[in-house]
C-alpha positions in Angstrom: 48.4 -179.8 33.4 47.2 -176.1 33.7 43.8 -175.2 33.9 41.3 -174.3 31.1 39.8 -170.9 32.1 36.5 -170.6 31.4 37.3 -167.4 28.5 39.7 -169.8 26.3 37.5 -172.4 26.6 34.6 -170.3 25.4 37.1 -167.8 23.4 36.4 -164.0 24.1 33.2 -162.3 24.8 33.0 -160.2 22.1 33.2 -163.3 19.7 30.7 -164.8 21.6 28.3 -162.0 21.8 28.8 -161.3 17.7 28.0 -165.1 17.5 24.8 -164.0 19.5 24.0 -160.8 17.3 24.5 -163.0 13.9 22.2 -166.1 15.9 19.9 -163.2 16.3 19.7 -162.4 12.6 19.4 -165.9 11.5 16.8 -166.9 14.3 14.7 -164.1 12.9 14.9 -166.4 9.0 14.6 -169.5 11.1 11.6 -168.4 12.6 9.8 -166.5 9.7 10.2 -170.2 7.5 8.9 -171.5 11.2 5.7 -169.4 11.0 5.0 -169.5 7.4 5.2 -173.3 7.4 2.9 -173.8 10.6 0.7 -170.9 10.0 0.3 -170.8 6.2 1.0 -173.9 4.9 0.0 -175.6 7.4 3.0 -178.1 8.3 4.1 -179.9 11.4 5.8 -177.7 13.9 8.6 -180.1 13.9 9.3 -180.0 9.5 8.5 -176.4 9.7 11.2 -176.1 12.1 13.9 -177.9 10.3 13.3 -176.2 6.7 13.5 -172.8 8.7 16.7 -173.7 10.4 18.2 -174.9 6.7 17.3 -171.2 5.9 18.7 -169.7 8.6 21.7 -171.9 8.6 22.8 -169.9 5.1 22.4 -166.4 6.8 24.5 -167.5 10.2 27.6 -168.9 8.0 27.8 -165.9 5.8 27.4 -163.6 9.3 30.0 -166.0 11.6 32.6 -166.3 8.8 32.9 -162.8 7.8 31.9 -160.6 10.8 32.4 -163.4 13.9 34.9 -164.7 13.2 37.1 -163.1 10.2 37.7 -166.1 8.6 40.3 -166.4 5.8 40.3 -170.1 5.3 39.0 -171.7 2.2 35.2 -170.7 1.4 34.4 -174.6 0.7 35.8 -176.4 3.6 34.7 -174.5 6.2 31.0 -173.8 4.4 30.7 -177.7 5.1 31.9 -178.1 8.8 29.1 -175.4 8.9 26.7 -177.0 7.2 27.1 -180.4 8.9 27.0 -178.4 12.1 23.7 -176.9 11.1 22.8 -180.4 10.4 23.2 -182.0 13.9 22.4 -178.6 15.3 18.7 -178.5 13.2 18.5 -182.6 13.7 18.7 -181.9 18.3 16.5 -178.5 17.6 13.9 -180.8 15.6 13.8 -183.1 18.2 13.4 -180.5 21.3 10.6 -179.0 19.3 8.8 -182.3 19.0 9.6 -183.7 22.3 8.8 -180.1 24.3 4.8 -179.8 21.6 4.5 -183.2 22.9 4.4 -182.0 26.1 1.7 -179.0 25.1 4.4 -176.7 25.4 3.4 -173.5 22.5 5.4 -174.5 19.7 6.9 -171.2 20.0 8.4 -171.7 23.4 9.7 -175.0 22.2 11.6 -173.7 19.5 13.1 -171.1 21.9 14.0 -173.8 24.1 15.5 -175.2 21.5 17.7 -172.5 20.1 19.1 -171.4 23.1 20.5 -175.4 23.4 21.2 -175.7 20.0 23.1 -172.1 19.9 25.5 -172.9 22.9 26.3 -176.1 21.3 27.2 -175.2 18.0 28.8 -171.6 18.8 31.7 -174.0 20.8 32.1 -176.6 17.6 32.3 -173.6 15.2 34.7 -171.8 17.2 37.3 -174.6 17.4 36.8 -176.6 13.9 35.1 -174.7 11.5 36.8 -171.4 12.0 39.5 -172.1 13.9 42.5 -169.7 13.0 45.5 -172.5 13.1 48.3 -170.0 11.9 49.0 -166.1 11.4 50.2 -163.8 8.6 53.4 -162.0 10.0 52.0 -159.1 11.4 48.3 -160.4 11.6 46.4 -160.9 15.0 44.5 -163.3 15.5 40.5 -162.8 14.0 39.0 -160.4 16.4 39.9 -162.8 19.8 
């Protein structure tokens, strides 16, 4: 059996850092929600964190299937591989934020803790079920791998 390098295993590393720039975009949503809900409306770190990471969830699909990715599968099946990705992805952030506070960690440090986890995790389950590319138009190459 032939070894798995590293790259195909993590696909190439422009994909990986657009996954990064579009993380970025929806981190900064994630974390506005975050803010709001702590500093505002006064909510527990941990519920201010999940309804920020529904929100962001929204603006990293739209970004990962159209500029990530290139995705030309059907809108609806892989808007809910993402969305139960988010799911597990928001349920292990949750839980990092409230176990990391619980140690009098800033909440703000936990949730960074918590995306950079949560952002490795999900960037590999996207790239090889939700957007997966499993065949090519003639011609076509394959997304932007």
């Amino acid at each position: 059996m032939p070894a798995v390098s590293k790259a195909s295993r993590w696909g190439d590393l422009g994909t990986l850092w657009r996954y990064g720039a579009v993380g970025v975009a929806a981190t900064l949503s994630h974390y506005a929600v975050l803010v709001a809900g702590v500093e505002l409306a006064h909510w527990e770190a941990w519920a201010a964190s999940g309804v920020g990471a529904v929100v962001g969830a929204q603006v990293a699909y739209a970004g990962n299937r159209w500029f990530t990715f290139g995705h030309d599968g059907t809108l609806g099946d892989s808007w809910g591989k993402f969305q139960l990705i988010a799911l597990v992805g928001t349920g292990l952030g949750m839980a990092v934020v409230k176990a990391l506070v619980g140690l009098n960690l800033h909440y703000l440090l936990a949730q960074g803790a918590a995306t950079v986890l949560v952002m490795l995790l999900t960037y590999q389950l996207n790239r090889v079920w939700t957007f997966r590319q499993t065949s090519l138009k003639p011609g076509a190459r394959r997304g932007r791998e």
